[in-house]
C-alpha positions as CSV (number, residue, x, y, z in Angstrom):
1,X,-74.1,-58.8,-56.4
2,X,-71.6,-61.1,-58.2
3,X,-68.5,-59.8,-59.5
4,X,-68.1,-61.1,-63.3
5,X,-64.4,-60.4,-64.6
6,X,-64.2,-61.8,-68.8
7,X,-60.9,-61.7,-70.7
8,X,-60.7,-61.4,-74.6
9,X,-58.0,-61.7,-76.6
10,X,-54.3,-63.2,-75.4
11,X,-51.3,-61.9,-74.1
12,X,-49.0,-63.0,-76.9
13,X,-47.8,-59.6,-77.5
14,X,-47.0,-59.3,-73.9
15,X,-45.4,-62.4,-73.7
16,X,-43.4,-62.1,-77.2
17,X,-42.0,-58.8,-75.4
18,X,-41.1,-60.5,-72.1
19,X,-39.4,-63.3,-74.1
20,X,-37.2,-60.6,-76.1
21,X,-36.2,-59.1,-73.2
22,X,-35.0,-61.9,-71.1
23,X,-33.2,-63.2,-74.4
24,X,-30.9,-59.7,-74.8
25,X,-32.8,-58.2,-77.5
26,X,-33.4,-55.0,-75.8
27,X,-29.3,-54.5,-75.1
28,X,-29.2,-55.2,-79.1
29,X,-31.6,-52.0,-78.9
30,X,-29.0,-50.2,-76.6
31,X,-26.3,-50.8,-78.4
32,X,-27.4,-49.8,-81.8
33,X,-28.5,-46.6,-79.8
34,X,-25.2,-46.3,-78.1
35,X,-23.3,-46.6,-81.7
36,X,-25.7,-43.6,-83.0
37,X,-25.3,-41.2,-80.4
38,X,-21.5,-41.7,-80.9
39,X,-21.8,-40.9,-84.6
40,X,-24.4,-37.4,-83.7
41,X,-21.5,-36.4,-81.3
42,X,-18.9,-36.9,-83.1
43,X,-20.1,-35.1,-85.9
44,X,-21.5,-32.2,-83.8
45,X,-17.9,-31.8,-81.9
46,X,-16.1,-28.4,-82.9
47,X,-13.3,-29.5,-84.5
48,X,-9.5,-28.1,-84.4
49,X,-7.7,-31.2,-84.1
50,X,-10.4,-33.6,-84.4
51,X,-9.3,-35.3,-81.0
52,X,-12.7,-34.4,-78.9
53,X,-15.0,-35.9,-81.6
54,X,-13.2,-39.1,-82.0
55,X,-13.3,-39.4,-78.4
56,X,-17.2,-40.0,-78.0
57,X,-17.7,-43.6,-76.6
58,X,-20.6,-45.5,-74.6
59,X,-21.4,-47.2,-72.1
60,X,-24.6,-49.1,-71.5
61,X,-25.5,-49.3,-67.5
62,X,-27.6,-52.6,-66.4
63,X,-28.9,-53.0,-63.2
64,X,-31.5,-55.0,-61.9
65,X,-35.0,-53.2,-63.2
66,X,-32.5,-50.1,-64.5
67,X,-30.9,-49.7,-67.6
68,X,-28.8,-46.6,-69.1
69,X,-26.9,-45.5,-71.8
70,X,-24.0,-43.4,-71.0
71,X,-22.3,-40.8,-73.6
72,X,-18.5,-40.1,-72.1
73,X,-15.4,-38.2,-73.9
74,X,-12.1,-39.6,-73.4
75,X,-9.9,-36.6,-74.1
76,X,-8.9,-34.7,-71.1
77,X,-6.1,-32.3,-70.5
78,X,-5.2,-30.8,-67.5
79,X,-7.6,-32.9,-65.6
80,X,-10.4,-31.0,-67.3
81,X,-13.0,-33.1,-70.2
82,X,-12.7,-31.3,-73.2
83,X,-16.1,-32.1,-74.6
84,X,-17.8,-29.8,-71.3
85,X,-15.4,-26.9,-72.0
86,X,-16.4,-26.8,-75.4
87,X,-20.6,-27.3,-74.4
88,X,-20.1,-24.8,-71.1
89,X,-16.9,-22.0,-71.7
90,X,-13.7,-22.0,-69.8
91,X,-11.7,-19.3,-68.5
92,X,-8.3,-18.9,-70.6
93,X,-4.8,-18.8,-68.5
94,X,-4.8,-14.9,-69.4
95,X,-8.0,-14.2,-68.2
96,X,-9.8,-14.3,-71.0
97,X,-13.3,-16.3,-71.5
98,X,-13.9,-18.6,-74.1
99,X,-17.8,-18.8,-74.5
100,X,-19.4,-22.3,-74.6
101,X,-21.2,-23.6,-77.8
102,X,-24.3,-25.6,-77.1
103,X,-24.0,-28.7,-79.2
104,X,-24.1,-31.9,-76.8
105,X,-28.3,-31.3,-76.8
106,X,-28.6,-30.6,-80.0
107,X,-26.9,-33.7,-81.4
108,X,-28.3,-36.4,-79.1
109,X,-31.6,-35.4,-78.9
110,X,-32.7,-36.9,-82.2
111,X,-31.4,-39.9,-80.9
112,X,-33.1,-39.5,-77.6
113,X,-36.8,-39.0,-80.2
114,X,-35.6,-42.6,-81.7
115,X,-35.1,-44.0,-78.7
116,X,-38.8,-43.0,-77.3
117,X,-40.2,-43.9,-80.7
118,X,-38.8,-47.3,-80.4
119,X,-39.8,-47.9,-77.0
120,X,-43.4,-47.0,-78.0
121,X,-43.1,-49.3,-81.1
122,X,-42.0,-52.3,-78.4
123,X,-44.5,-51.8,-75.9
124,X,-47.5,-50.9,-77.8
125,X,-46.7,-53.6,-80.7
């Protein structure tokens, strides 16, 4: 029995895609993703000085077949990132607790839901 393979249709989405990615469209895509996840934190920081939320940055990780984006905060005292005491709770010098407030989540993840919608967008065309 012969095998019979047939092919309909092209692969210029495919290729459109491929070209866009080898041409840095897709760090364009990072970087506008980077810049939004900045802004979510920063408006989701508790604020007494204001120091924490102005302190959101990114970085975007490439590596072959791998890449990231990275949310940091910059303001550290005492060795210690400010930004996670405020997410997890911290012990005071008196012994006291301060509890955590869950906002990290929260913020990014309707930046995370853009991310996944845009990625769909891009790869089913």
């Amino acid at each position: 029995m012969p095998l019979r393979v047939t092919q309909s249709g092209g692969f210029d989405k495919a290729q459109k895609y491929l070209r866009g990615l080898s041409d840095g469209d897709m760090f364009a895509t990072l970087d506008k993703f980077g810049q939004a996840g900045v802004a979510a934190l920063a408006s989701a920081t508790p604020a007494e000085s204001g120091l924490t939320g102005a302190s959101w940055y990114y970085e975007i990780v490439r590596r072959p077949g791998y890449y990231s984006i990275r949310w940091r905060n910059s303001h550290v005292e005492n060795g210690q990132t400010i930004a996670i005491l405020l997410q997890y709770g911290h012990g005071t010098r008196r012994g006291g607790y301060v509890q955590g407030r869950d906002y990290i989540m929260p913020a990014i993840r309707p930046v995370f839901d853009q991310i996944d919608a845009e990625m769909r967008r891009v790869v089913n065309g």
